[in-house]
C-alpha positions in Angstrom: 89.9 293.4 231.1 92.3 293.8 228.7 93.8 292.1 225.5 97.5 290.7 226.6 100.1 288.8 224.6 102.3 287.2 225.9 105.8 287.0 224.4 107.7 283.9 225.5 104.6 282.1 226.7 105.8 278.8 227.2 108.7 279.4 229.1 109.4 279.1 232.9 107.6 283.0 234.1 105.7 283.3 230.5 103.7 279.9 231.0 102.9 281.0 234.8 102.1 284.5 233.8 99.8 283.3 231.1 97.8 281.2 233.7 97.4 284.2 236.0 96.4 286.7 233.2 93.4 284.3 232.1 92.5 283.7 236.3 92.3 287.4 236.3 90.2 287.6 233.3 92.2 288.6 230.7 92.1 288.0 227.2 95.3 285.7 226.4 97.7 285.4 223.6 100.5 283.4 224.3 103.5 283.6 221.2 106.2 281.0 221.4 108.0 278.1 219.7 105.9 275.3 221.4 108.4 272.9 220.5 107.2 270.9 222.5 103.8 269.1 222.2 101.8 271.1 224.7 101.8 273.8 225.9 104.2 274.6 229.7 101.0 276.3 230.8 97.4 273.9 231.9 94.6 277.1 231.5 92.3 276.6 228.5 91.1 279.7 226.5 94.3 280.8 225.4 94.6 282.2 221.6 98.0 279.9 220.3 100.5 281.9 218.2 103.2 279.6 217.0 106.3 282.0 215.9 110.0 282.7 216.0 111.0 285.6 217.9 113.7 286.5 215.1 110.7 286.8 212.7 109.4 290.5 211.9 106.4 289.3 210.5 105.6 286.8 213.1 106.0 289.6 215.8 103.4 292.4 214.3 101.4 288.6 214.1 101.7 288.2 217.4 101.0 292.3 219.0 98.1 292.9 216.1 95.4 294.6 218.1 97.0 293.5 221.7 96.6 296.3 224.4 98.8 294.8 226.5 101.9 292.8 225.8 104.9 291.0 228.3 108.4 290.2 227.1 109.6 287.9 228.6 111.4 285.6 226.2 114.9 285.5 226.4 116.9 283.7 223.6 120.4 283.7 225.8 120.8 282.9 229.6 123.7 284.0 231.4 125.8 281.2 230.4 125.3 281.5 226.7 125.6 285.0 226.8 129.0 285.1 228.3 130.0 282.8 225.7 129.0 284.3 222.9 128.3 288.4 223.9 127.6 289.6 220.5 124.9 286.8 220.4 122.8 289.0 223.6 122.8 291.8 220.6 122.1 290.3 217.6 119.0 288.6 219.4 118.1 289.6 221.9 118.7 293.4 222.1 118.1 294.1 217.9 115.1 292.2 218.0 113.4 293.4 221.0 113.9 296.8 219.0 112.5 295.5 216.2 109.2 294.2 218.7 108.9 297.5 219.9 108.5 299.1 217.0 105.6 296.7 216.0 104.2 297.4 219.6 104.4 301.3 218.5 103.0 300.3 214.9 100.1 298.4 216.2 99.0 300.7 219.1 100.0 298.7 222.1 98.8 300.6 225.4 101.6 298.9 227.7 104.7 296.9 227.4 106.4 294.9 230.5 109.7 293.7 230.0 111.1 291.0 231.9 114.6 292.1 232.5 116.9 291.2 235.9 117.9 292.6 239.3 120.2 289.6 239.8 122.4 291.1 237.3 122.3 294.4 236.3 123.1 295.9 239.6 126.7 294.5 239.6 129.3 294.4 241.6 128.9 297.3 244.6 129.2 296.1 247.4 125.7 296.8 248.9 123.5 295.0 251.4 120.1 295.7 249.4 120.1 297.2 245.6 117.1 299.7 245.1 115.9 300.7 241.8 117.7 304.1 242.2 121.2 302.9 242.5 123.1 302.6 239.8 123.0 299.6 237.4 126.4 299.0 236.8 126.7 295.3 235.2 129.7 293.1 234.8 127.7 290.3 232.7 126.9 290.4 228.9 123.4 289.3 230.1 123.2 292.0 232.4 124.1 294.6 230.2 122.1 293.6 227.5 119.0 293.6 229.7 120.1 297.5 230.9 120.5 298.0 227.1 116.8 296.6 226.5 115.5 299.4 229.7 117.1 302.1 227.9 115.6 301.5 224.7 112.2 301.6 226.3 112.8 305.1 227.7 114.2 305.9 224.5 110.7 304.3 222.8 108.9 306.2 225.4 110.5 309.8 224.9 110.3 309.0 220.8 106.5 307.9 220.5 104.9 308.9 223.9 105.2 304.5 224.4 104.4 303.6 227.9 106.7 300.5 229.8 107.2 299.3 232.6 110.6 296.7 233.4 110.5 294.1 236.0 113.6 293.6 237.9 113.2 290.5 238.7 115.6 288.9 241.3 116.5 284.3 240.8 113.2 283.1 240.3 112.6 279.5 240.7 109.8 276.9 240.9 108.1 274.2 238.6 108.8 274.6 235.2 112.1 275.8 235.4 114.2 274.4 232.5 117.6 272.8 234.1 119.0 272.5 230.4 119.5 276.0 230.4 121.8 275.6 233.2 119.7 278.5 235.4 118.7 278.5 238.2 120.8 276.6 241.3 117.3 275.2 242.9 116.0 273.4 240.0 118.9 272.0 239.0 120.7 271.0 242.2 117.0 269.0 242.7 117.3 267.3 239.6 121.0 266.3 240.0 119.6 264.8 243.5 117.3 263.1 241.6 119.7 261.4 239.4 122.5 261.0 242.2 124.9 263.6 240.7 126.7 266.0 242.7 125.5 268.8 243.4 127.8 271.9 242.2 128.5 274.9 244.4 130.8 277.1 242.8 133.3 278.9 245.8 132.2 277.9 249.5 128.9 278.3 249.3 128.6 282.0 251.1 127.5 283.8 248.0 124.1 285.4 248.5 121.1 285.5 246.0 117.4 286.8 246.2 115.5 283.4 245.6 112.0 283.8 244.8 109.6 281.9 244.5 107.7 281.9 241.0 103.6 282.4 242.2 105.4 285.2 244.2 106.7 287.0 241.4 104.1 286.8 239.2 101.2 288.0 242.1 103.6 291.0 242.6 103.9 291.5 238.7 100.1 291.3 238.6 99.8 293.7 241.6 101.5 296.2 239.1 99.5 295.7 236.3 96.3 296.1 237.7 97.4 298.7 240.1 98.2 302.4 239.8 102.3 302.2 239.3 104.3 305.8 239.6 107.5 304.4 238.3 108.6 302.6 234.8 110.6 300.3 237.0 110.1 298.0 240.0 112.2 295.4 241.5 110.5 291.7 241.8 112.0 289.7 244.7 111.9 287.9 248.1 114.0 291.4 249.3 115.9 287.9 251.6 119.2 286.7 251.3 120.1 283.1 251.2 123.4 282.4 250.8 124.3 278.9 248.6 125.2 276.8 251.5 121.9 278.0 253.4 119.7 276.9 250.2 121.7 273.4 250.0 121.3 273.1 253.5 117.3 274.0 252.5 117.4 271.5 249.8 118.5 268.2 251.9 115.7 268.9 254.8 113.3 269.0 251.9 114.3 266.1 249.9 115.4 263.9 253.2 118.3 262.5 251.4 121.8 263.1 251.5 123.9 264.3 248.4 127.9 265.5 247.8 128.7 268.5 247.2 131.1 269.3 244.4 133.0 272.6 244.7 134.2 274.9 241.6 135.8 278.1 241.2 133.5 281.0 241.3 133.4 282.6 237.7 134.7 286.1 237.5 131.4 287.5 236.3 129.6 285.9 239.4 128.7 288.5 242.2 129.4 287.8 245.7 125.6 289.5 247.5 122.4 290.5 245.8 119.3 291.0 247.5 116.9 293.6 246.0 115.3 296.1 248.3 111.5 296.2 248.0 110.2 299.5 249.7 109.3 301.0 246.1 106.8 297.8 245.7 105.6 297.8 249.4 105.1 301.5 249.4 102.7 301.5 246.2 101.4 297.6 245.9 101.2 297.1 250.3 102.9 293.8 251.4 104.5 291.3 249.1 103.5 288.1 248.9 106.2 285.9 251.0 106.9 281.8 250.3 109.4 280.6 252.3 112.3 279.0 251.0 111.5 275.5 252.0 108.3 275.7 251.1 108.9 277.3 247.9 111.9 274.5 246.5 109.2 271.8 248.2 106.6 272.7 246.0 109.5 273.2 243.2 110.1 269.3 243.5 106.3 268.2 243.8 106.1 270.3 240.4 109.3 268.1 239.3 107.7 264.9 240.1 110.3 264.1 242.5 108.0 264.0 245.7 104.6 263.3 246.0 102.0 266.2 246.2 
């Protein structure tokens, strides 16, 4: 097994992906904030390195003598992003350059970079997105994330750097912080919670990919220990759910009726996504499948707001 870092470690995928690096047998370094008091993740054995991602130093801190390291620390969402574009840059784009190159300087065997497939396929009109099409994305979050995949070709071409980015479709499931304001599962189950409306932006027959978390990281897992003949792989349920169908979900799961608040759809907001997932299947054999009910059930168990 391997030595693996884990960039963004106590965040929503990081703290997950942590747990199922040390099941597998991994050796674990998980780099983050930890803000808060404990650790997101509940394994043991896990090598705590407390740093800002803006830091150079604390980066070639955190990839010294790691084989393997995952990106997934974002310091935007799509809402802040959109807000404040040149934000996506400054941090998140020039400092994922900047972790790259410590990666390069410190021998790193692989990187995996946790970029989107909810986004960066934009707005074309298709039933499934494949990892050939064109990324064509309307978001500043989007386009920064394509802007992170081209640097790691670039890295790749430059310094014979191998990486591999995750497309990864709307993840969801315990852990999932609603202050970011991502994610329409988590949150809409902790508005329920508090007897707030939920908010469904248009009328509710936009289509996502919702995948379960445990699901994306098996499939992420899959690639890593597997054999992969692309740099790039989409990570998703490869099922469409349109808004009213997961609020429809949602009050079967939490038996309890809720009102529905209606907004305009944002003009970055894409009607369909649903990632295509032959390129997995074909190399990896069949993905791991939660359903939707059962996957925002064990969301709100994870929530504390219904018994296990």
């Amino acid at each position: 097994m391997a030595r693996a870092v884990v960039i963004g470690a106590n965040g929503f995928l990081g703290s997950h992906l942590v747990e199922k690096l040390v099941d597998a047998g991994h050796n674990v370094r998980a780099f983050d904030r930890f803000s808060s008091a404990e650790p997101s993740f509940a394994t043991t054995g896990v090598e705590i390195v407390r740093g800002e991602f803006l830091s150079r130093t604390d980066l070639e801190e955190a990839v010294a003598d790691q084989e393997l390291v995952f990106h997934f620390l974002s310091t935007t969402t799509p809402a802040t992003a959109e807000s404040d574009p040149t934000l996506d840059v400054r941090t998140n784009v020039a400092q994922t350059i900047e972790l790259l190159e410590s990666c390069v300087s410190s021998g790193v065997r692989h990187f995996y970079f946790a970029s989107t497939g909810g986004a960066i396929y934009g707005m074309q009109d298709k039933a499934f997105y494949r990892e050939s099409d064109r990324a064509l994305p309307v978001s500043p979050y989007g386009i920064g994330k394509l802007t992170i995949e081209h640097y790691l070709r670039y890295f790749g071409r430059l310094h014979d750097f191998r990486a591999t980015s995750f497309r990864i479709s709307n993840p969801y499931g315990p852990r999932q912080h609603e202050n970011k304001l991502q994610g329409l599962i988590p949150i809409a189950l902790r508005r329920i919670s508090k007897g707030q409306p939920v908010l469904m932006f248009g009328d509710g027959s936009m289509v996502r990919d919702d995948v379960y978390v445990n699901d994306v990281v098996e499939m992420m897992m899959r690639v890593v220990h597997g054999d992969p003949r692309s740099d790039l792989y989409n990570i998703g349920s490869g099922v469409g759910y349109s808004v009213r169908e997961v609020v429809d979900a949602l009050r079967e799961v939490v038996t309890s009726d809720f009102v529905i608040e209606q907004r305009p759809i944002p003009a970055t907001f894409i009607d369909r996504v649903v990632l295509d997932m032959r390129r997995f299947e074909a190399e990896f054999g069949t993905m791991p499948s939660t359903s939707l009910r059962d996957g925002i059930r064990a969301t709100a168990i994870g929530m504390g707001l219904l018994d296990g």
